[in-house]
C-alpha distance (Angstrom), angle and dihedral (degrees) to the residues before:
residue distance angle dihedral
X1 . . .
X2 4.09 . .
X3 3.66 88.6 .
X4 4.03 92.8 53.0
X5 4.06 93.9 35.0
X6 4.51 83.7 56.6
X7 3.99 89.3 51.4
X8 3.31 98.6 51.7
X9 4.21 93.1 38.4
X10 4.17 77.5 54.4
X11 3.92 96.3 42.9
X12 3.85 83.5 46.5
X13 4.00 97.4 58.1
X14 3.51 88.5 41.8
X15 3.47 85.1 56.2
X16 3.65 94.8 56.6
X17 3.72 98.8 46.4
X18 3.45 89.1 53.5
X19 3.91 90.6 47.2
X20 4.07 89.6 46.6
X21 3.75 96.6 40.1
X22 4.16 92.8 54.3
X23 3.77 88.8 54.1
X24 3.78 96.9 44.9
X25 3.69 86.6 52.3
X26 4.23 87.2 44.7
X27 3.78 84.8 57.3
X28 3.88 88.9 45.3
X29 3.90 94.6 58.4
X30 3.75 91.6 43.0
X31 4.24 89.2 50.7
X32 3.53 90.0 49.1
X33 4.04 91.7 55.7
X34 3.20 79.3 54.3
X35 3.81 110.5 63.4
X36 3.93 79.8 35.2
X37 3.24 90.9 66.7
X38 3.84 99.8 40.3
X39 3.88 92.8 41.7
X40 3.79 109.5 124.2
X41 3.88 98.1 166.6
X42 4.08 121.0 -121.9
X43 3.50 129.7 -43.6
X44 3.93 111.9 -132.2
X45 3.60 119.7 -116.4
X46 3.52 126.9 -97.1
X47 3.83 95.6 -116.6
X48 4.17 120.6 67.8
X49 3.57 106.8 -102.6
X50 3.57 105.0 7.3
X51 3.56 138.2 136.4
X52 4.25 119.3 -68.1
X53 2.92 112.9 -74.6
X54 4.11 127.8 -134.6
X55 3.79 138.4 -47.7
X56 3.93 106.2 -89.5
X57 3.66 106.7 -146.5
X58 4.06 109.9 -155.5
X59 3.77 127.3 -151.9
X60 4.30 97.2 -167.9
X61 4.04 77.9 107.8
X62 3.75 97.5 41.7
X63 4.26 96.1 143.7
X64 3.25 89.5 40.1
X65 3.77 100.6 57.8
X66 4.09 87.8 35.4
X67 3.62 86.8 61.9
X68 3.96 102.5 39.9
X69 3.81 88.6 54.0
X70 3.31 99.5 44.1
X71 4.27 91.4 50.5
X72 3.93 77.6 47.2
X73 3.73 93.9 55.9
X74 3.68 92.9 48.9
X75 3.71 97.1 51.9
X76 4.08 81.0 53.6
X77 3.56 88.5 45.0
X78 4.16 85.3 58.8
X79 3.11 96.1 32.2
X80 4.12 84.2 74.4
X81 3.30 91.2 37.7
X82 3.89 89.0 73.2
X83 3.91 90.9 33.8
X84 3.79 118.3 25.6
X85 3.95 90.1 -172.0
X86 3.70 92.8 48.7
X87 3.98 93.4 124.5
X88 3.91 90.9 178.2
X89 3.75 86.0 71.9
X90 3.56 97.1 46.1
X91 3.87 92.8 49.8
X92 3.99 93.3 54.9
X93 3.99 87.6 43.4
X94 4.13 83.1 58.5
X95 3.90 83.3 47.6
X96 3.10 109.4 48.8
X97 4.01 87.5 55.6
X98 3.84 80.9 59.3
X99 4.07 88.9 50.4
X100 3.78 89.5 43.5
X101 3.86 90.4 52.1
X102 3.71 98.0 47.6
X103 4.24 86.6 50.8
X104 3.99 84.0 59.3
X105 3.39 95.1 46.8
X106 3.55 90.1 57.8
X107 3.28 94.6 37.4
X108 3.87 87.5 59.3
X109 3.78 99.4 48.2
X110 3.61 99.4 -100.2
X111 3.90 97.8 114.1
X112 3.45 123.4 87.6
X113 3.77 145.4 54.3
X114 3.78 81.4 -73.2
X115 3.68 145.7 30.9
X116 4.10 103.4 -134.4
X117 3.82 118.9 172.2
X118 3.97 126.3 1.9
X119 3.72 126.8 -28.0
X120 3.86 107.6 -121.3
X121 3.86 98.5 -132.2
X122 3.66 98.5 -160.5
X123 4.01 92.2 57.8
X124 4.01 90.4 47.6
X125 3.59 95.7 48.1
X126 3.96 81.9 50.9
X127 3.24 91.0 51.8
X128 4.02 101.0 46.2
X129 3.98 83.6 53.4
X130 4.01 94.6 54.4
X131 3.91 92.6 48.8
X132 4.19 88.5 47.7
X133 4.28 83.7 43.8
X134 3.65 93.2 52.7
X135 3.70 97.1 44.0
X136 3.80 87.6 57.6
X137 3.87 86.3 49.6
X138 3.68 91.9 49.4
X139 3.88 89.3 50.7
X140 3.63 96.5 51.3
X141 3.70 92.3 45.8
X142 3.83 88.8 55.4
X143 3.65 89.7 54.6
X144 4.01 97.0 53.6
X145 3.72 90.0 41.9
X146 3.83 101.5 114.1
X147 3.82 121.1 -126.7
X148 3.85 120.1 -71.7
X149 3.97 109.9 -118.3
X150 4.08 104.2 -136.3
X151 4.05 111.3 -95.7
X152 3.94 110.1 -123.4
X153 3.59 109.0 -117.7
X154 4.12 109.1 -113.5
X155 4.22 106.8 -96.1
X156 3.56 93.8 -132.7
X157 3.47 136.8 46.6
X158 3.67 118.8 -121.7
X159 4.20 111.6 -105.8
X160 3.34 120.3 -101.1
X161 3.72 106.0 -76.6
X162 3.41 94.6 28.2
X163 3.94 128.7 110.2
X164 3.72 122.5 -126.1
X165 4.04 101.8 -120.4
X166 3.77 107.8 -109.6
X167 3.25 125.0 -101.1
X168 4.23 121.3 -106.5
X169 3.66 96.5 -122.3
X170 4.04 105.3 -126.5
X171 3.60 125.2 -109.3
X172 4.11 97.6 -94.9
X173 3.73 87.2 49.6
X174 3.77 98.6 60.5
X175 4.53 82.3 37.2
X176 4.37 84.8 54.3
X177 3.90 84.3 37.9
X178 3.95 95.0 54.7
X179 4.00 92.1 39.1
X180 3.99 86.6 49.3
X181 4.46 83.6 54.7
X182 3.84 89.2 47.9
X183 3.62 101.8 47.8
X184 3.99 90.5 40.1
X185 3.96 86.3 51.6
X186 3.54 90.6 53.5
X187 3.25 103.3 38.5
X188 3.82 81.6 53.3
X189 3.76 93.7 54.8
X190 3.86 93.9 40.7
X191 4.02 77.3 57.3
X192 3.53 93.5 60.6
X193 3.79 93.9 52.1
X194 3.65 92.0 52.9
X195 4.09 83.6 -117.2
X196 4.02 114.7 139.5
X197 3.68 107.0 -76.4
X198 3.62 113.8 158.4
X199 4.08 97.8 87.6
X200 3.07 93.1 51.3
X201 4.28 87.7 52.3
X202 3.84 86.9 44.6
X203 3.82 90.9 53.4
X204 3.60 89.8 44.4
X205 3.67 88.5 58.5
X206 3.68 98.0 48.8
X207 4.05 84.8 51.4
X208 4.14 81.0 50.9
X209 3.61 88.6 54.2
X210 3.81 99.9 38.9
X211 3.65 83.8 67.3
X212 3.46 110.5 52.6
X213 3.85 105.9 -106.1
X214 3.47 120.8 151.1
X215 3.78 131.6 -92.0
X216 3.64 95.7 -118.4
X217 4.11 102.8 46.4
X218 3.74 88.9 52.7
X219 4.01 85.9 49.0
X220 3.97 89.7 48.5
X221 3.69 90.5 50.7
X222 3.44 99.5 44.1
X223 3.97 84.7 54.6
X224 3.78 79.9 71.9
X225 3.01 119.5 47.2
X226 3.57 111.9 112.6
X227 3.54 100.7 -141.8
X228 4.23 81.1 64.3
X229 3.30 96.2 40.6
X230 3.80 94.2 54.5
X231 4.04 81.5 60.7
X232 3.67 98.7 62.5
């Protein structure tokens, strides 16, 4: 009787990781409609012949993005429901406050190579309280993230020629990554409103750093931000 009551306590939690995993990925496909439908390319850079410039969020779709994130954020939402230590789902719920704040930002007229017209207030303000929201998220998340077991180091070195495989970054990498994006778009938008900006950029950096990326991609981004680029 033990040995049938473990297979079926093992069948179960496959069972739920299945169940919790198909509506993680449910949320996924409605989150990626989303930045579909807000994608408005890049915006050039300042200088002639410089690097791309930023993401342009759009807001021409502005229901229809509202309501794809917020079906993605319930299937997240259910997603722990099934699995309360699913940390998947709790990283794109801290996301998907960043996506949600870059569609107000646009939807404010803070997105762009240029800010044309009047800023609607009520959107930015909106906006500033999703990127604090999903910093919080991202900081919780980092503290239920479970400890990292050490990665072996590879027995052989590659042959000469050869590339060493790159390494998958770990799960609080791509969390520090994500929180480096939010606090770099915000700092960005706070940049636009002539608000304090640069901690927020010199956190985002740290974050950058936290996690591993290289010297030189945090230089190239940091060549666009437009709060920096409005310096030059």
């Amino acid at each position: 009787m033990a040995a049938a009551d473990e297979m079926l306590a093992g069948a179960s939690l496959k069972f739920q990781e299945a169940a919790a995993l198909a509506l993680f990925n449910w949320g996924n496909v409605h989150m990626c409609a989303a930045r579909k439908a807000m994608d408005g390319g890049r915006d050039p850079p300042l200088e002639e012949g410089g690097p791309p410039g930023a993401a342009i969020a759009t807001a021409d779709k502005f229901d229809e993005v509202t309501d794809r994130l917020a079906q993605a954020e319930g299937r997240y939402v259910a997603a722990l429901e099934v699995k309360p230590d699913f940390h998947d789902a709790s990283i794109a719920l801290a996301q998907r406050r960043y996506e949600r704040a870059r569609l107000l930002c646009a939807a404010a007229g803070l997105s762009g190579a240029t800010t044309s017209g009047s800023v609607d207030a009520k959107r930015a303000d909106e906006a500033e309280s999703e990127f604090n929201a999903a910093c919080k998220d991202f900081t919780t998340v980092l503290g239920t993230l479970p400890e990292e077991e050490k990665k072996e180091k590879p027995k052989e070195a590659p042959k000469e020629g050869e590339e060493a495989p790159a390494e998958e970054p770990s799960m609080k990498a791509q969390v520090l990554v994500m929180w480096g994006n939010t606090l770099f778009e915000h700092s960005q938008m706070r940049a636009r409103l002539k608000k304090e900006w640069k901690p927020l950029l010199d956190d985002a950096v740290v974050k950058f750093k936290d996690a591993g990326c290289a010297q030189a991609d945090i230089d190239q981004a940091l060549k666009v931000h437009r709060g920096v680029r409005a310096e030059k």
